[in-house]
C-alpha positions in Angstrom: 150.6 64.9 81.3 150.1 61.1 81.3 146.8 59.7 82.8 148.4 57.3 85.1 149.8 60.6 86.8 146.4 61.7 87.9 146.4 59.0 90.8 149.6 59.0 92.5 148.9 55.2 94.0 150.1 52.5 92.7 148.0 50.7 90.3 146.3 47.2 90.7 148.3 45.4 88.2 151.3 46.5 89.5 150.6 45.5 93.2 149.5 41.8 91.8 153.0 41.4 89.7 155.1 42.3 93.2 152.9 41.9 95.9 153.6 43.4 99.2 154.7 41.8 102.4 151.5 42.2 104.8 149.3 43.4 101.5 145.9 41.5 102.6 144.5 39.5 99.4 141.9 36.9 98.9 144.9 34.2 99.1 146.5 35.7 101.9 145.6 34.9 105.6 144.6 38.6 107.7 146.9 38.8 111.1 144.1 40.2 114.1 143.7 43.8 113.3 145.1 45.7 116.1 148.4 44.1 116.0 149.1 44.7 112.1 148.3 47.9 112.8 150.3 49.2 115.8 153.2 46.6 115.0 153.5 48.5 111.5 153.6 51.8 113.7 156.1 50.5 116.0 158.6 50.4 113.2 158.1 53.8 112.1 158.7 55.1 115.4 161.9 52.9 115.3 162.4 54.1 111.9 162.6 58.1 113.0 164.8 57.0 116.1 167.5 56.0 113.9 170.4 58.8 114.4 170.5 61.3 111.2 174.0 62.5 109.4 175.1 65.7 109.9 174.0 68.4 107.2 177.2 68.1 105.0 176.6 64.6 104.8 173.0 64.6 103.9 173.8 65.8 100.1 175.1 63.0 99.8 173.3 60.3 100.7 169.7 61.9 99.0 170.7 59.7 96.1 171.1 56.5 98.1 168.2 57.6 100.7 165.7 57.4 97.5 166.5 53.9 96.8 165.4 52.7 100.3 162.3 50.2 99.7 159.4 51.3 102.1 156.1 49.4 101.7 153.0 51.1 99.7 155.5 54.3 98.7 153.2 56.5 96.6 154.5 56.3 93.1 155.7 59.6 91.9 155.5 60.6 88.8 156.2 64.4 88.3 159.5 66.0 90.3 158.1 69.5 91.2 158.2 70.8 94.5 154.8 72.4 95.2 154.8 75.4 97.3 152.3 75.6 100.1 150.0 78.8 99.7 149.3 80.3 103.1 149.9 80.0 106.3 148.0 77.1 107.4 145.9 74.6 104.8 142.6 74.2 106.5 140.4 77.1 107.9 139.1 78.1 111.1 137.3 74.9 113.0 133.6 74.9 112.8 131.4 75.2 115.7 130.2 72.0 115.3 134.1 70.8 115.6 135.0 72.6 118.5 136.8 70.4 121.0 137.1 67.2 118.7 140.1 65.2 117.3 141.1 65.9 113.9 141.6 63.2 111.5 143.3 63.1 107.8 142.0 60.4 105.8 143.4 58.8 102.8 141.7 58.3 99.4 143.6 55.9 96.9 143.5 52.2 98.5 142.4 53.9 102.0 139.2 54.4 101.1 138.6 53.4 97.3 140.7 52.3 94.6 140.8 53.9 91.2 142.0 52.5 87.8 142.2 53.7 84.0 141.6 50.0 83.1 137.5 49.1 82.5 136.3 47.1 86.0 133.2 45.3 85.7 131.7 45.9 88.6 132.8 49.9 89.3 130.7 51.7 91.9 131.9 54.9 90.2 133.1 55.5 86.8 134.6 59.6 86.6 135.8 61.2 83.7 138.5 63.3 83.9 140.3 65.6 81.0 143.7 65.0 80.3 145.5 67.4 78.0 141.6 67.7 75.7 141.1 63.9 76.3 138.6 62.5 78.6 139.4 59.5 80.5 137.2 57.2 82.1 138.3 56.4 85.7 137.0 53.5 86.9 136.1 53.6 91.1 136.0 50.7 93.6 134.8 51.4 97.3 136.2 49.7 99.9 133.9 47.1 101.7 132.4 49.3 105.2 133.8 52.8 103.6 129.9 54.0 104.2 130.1 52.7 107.2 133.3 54.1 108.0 132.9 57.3 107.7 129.3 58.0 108.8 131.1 56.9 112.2 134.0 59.0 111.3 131.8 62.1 110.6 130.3 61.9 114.2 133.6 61.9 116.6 135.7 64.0 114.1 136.7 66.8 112.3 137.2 64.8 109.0 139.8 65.8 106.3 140.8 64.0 102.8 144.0 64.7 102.2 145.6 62.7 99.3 148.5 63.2 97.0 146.3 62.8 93.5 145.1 65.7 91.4 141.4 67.5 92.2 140.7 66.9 88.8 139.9 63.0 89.7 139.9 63.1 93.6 137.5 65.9 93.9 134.5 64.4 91.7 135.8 60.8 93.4 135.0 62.3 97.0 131.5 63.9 95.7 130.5 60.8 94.9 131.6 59.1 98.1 131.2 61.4 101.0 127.2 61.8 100.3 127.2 62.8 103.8 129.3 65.2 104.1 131.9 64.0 106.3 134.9 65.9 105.4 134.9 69.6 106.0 138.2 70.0 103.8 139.8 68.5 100.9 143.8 69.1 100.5 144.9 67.5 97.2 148.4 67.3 95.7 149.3 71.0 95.4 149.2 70.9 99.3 151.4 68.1 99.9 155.4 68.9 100.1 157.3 66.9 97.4 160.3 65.1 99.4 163.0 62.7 98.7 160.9 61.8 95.4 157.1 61.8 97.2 154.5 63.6 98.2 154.4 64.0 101.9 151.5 65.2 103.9 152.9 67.7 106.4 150.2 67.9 109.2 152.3 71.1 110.8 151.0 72.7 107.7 147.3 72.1 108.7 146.9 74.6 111.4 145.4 72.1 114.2 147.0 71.0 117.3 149.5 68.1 116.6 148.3 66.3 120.1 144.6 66.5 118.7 145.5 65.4 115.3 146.0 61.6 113.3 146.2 60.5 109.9 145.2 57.1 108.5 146.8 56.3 105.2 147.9 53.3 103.5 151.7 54.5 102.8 153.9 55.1 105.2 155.6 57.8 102.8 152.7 60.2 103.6 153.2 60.6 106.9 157.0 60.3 107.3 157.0 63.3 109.0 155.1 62.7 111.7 154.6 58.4 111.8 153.3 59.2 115.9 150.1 60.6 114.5 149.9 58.0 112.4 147.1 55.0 112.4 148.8 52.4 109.2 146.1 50.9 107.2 146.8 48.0 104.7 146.3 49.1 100.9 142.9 47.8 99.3 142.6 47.4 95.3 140.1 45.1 94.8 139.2 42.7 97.9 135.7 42.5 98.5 135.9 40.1 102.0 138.3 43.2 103.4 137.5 43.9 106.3 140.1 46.6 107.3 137.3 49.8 107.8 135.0 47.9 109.8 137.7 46.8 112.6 139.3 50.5 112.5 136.0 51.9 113.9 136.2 50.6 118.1 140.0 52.3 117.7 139.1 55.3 116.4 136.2 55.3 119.1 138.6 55.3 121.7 140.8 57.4 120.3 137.9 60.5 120.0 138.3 60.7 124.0 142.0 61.2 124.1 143.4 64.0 125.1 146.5 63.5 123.9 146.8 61.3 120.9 150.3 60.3 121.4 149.4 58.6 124.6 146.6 56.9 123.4 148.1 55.3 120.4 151.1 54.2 122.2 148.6 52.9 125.1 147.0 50.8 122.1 150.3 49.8 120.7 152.1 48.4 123.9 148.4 45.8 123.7 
């Protein structure tokens, strides 16, 4: 297995040579926060409006259907289809989560942003064995993430859920969630390989979709359900980012909901 497969996002280098429409950098001017947000949801509810073919056309248009662009798709390296153990992914709520919204977070430029490349200024360096050879991975953390998710921690039920392997994200998340905020971690074996990417099918989790949102950087994650979805733009090495910081008055208002899908399309008709 190549390193580079490890992390499933796509690298720092790579997002530099063909940068992103919307990708926030140090040269590029930030648009006010809740608009980018619930304009970039907007489209994916467009986006799953569109009519589908019937079945017998479907074949053949899988090969077409791949080559569709989509912004921050995760970059997938290994064409397995991984078969979901179980019934549902996460276990019983706690008692402490009783009643609260559940939210999947993110990991690779969500919350932090990993590289096999040396960074001067790392807040984490993991290593992680590749086939008998260790590797030094080399962690930023987003500017707020403590912040972030000490906040997150008290209105949710908090759960990672990213497409890379344990072997990195699970030392990765020891080392950032000191508080511990999430009370499950779903890695790559739990995702459901689609159309060429890992998908994070929240149906699978076992929690009431109405009471349930994902914030993720790619829209490919969540292409199954983009109405539960809160878009964040992908970090790599900004340190003026802001993103975390103005996500924590929406997701305020969004632990009262009842019903997420109202209050998500309350905040994007502002």
């Amino acid at each position: 297995m190549e390193s580079s497969s490890i992390i499933t996002q796509v690298q720092k280098d790579e997002a530099l040579a063909h940068p992103k429409p919307g990708l926030v950098t140090k040269s590029s001017p930030k648009k006010p926060r809740r608009r980018s947000i619930f304009k970039a949801l907007f489209c994916c509810f467009r986006a799953r409006n569109v009519q589908q073919p019937p079945a017998n056309e479907q074949a053949q248009q899988t090969e077409e259907n791949d080559s569709v662009a989509k912004s921050d798709l995760l970059q997938c390296l290994q064409y397995q289809f991984y078969q979901i153990p179980g019934t549902c992914l996460l276990p019983e709520v706690n008692k402490q989560d009783v009643g609260k919204i559940c939210v999947v977070i993110d990991l690779d430029e969500t919350l932090v942003h990993s590289s096999f490349k040396p960074i001067n200024n790392a807040d984490f360096i993991v290593p992680v064995e590749i086939e008998g050879t260790t590797h030094q991975v080399y962690v930023l953390k987003r500017p707020f993430v403590d912040e972030f998710l000490r906040r997150m921690g008290d209105l949710f039920e908090c759960v990672l859920f990213t497409a890379s392997l344990a072997k990195y994200a699970d030392p990765v998340t020891d080392l950032l969630d000191k508080w511990g905020v999430f009370r499950a971690r779903l890695f790559r074996e739990s995702c459901v390989f689609h159309q060429g990417c890992y998908v994070k099918d929240l149906s699978r989790l076992g929690r009431d979709l109405s009471k349930t949102i994902i914030l993720d950087n790619s829209p490919a994650s969540y292409i199954f359900h983009p109405e539960n979805a809160i878009p964040v733009l992908s970090w790599f090495d900004d340190m003026g980012d802001t993103e975390l910081l103005n996500l924590i008055p929406i997701f305020e208002e969004l632990s009262q909901a009842e019903d997420v899908y109202t209050t998500l399309g309350q905040l994007r008709s502002l």
